[in-house]
C-alpha positions in Angstrom: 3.7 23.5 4.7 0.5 25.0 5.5 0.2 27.3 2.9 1.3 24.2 0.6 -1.9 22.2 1.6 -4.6 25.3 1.8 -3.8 27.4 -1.2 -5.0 26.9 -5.1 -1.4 26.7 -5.5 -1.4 22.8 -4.8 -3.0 22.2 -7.8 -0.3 23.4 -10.2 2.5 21.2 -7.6 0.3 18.4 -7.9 0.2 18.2 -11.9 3.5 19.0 -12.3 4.1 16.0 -10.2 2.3 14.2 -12.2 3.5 15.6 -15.4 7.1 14.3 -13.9 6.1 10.8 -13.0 4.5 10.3 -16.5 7.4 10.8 -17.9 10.2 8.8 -16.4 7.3 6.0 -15.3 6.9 3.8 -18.3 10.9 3.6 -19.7 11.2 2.1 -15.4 8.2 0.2 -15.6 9.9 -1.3 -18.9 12.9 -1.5 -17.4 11.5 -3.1 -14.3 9.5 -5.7 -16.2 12.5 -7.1 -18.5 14.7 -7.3 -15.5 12.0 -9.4 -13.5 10.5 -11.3 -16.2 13.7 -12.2 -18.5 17.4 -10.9 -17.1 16.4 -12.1 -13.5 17.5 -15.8 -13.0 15.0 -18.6 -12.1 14.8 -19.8 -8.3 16.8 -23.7 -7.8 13.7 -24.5 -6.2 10.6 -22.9 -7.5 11.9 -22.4 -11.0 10.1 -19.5 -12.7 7.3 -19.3 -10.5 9.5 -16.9 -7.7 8.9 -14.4 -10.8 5.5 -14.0 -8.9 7.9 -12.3 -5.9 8.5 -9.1 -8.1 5.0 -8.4 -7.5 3.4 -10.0 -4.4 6.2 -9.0 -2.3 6.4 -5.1 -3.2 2.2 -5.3 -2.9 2.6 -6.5 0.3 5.0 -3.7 1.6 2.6 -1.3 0.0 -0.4 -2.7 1.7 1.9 -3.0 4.9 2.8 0.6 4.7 -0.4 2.3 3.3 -2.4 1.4 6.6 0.5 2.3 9.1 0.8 6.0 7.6 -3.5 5.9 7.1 -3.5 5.1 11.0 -0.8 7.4 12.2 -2.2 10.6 10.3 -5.8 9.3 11.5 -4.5 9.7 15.2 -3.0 13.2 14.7 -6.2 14.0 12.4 -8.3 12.8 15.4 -6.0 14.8 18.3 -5.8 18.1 16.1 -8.5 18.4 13.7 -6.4 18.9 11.0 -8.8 18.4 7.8 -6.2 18.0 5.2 -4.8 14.7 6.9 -8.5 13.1 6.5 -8.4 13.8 2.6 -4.7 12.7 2.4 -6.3 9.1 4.3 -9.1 8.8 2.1 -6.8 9.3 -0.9 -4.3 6.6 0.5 -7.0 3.9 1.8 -7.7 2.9 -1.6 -4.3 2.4 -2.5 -3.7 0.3 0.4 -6.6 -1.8 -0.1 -6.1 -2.5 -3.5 -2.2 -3.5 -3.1 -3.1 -5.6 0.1 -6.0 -8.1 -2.1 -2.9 -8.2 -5.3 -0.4 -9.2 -2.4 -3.1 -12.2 -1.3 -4.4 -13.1 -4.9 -0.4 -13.2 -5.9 0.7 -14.6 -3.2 -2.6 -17.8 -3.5 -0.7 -18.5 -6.8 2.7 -18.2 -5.3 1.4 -21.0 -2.9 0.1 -23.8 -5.8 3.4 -24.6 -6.7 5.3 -23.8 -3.7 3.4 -25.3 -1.2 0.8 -27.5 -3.0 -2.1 -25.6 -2.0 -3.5 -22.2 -3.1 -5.1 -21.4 0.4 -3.8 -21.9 3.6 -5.1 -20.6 7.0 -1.6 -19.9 8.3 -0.4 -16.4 10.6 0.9 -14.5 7.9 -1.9 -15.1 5.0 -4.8 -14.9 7.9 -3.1 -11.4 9.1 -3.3 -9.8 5.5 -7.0 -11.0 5.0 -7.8 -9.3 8.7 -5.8 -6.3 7.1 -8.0 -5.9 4.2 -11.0 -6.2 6.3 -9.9 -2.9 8.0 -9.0 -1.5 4.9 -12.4 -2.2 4.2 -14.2 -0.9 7.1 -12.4 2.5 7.2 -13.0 3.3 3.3 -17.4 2.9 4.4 -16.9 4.3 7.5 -15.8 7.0 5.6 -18.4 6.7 2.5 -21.3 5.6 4.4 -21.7 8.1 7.4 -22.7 11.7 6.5 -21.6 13.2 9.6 -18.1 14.6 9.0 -16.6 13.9 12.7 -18.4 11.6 13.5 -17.0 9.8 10.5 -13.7 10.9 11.5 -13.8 9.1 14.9 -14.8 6.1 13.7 -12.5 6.0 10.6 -9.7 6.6 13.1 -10.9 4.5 15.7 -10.8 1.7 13.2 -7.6 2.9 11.8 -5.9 2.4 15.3 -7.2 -0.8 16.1 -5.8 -2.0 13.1 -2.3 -0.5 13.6 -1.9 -3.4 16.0 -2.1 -6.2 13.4 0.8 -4.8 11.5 3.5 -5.9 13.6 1.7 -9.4 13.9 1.7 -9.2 10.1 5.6 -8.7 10.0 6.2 -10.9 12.6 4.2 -13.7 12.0 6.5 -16.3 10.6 9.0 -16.1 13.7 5.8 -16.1 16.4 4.1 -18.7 15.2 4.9 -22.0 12.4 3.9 -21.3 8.7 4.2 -22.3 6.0 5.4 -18.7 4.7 9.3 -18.4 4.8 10.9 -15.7 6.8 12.0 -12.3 5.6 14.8 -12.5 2.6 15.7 -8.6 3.2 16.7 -7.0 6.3 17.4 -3.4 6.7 19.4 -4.4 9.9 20.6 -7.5 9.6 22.2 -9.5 6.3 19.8 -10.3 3.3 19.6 -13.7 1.6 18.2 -13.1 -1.6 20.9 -12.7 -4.0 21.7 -9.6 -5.3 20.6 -10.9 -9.0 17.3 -11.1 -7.4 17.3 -8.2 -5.1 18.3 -5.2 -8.2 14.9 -6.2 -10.2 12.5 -6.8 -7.2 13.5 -3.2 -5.6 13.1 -2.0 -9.7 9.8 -3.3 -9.4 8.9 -2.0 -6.2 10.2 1.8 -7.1 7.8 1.4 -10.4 4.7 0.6 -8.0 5.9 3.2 -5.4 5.0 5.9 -8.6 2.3 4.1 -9.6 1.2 4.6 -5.8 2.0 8.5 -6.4 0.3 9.2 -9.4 -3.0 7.5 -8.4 -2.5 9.0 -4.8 -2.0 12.5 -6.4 -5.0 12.1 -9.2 -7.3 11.2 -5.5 -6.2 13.7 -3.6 -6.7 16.5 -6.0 -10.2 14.9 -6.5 -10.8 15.2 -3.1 -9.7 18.8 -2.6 -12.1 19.8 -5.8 -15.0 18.0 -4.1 -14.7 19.8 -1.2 -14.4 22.9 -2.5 -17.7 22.4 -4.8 -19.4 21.6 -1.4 -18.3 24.4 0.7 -19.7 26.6 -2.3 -22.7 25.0 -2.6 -23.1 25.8 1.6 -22.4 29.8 0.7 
């Protein structure tokens, strides 16, 4: 693993990652799209507004996601030094900020004709807007101060206060009353979306996922090549 992250080998893994994702991503993102858009059936509520689910709700596990693994490699980047975990955050961070605001902007239209409203201040929605303000702070903390560890610190200070506003995130709509409905999939427990439902939205959600991977990858060797350039530059 460490001679994975520290050679110039990297480099020729990372395109032929990308070279592999390119070329199975856009028959599944077509696949994912007619499934969600046309084969999947309409809700006997909501009608084919809950089409708006095959997005917002793989965003929001993204989003969800992106900031716990950003936090947890910040802690063991801020316990061990280890400089390859602060390149693999920065890579992530925009990622995870981008998927959070598409899981809020979605999820505002979700609401019109679902709840009446576009906005509401209830737990969950005020959660993911606190969520992208750490997203936020952590990508300038990282930009904006010069001072590599000191940058560090911060970045994963930041990153570990805002690890706690995950779980209220997830568990929101059982703490408090809101106007957001509770989970429809459980990894424990039965799921109540119908399977009809279910096949296209975890389509949609493997599409992002590679999405996520080839942006992620295309960042991270970015990262990797800027550093390099600057370490030469110090020689």
């Amino acid at each position: 693993m460490y001679n994975f992250f520290n050679n110039s080998n990297i480099f020729v893994w990372i395109e032929k990652l990308i070279n592999f994702i390119n070329s199975i991503f856009f028959a599944l993102l077509l696949a994912a799209l007619s499934f969600a858009l046309i084969f999947s059936p309409p809700d006997y509520l909501q009608g084919d507004s809950v089409r708006i689910m095959y997005v917002h709700v793989p965003a929001s596990w993204i989003g969800l996601a992106s900031f716990t693994c950003i936090a947890l490699l910040s802690i063991l980047n801020f316990i061990f030094k280890i400089k390859n975990l602060r390149l693999i955050t920065k890579s992530i961070a925009p990622i995870g900020l981008m998927f959070t605001c598409i899981s809020i902007v979605t999820g505002s239209l979700w609401g019109q004709p679902t709840w009446g409203t576009f906005w509401a201040w209830d737990a969950r929605i005020t959660s993911m807007v606190i969520l992208a303000l750490f997203y936020f702070l952590f990508i300038v903390s990282q930009k904006l101060i010069s001072d590599e560890d000191k940058a560090n610190k911060i970045s994963s200070i930041i990153a570990t206060v805002g690890l706690i506003n995950i779980p209220i995130i997830k568990y929101s709509v059982e703490w408090w009353s809101t106007l957001h409905q509770p989970a429809s999939i459980k990894i424990t427990g039965s799921s109540t979306i119908h399977s009809s439902m279910l096949m296209p939205l975890l389509l949609m959600f493997l599409v992002i996922i590679l999405y996520c991977a080839l942006i992620f990858l295309m960042k991270y060797k970015t990262e990797i090549i800027r550093i390099k350039k600057k370490n030469l530059k110090r020689l």
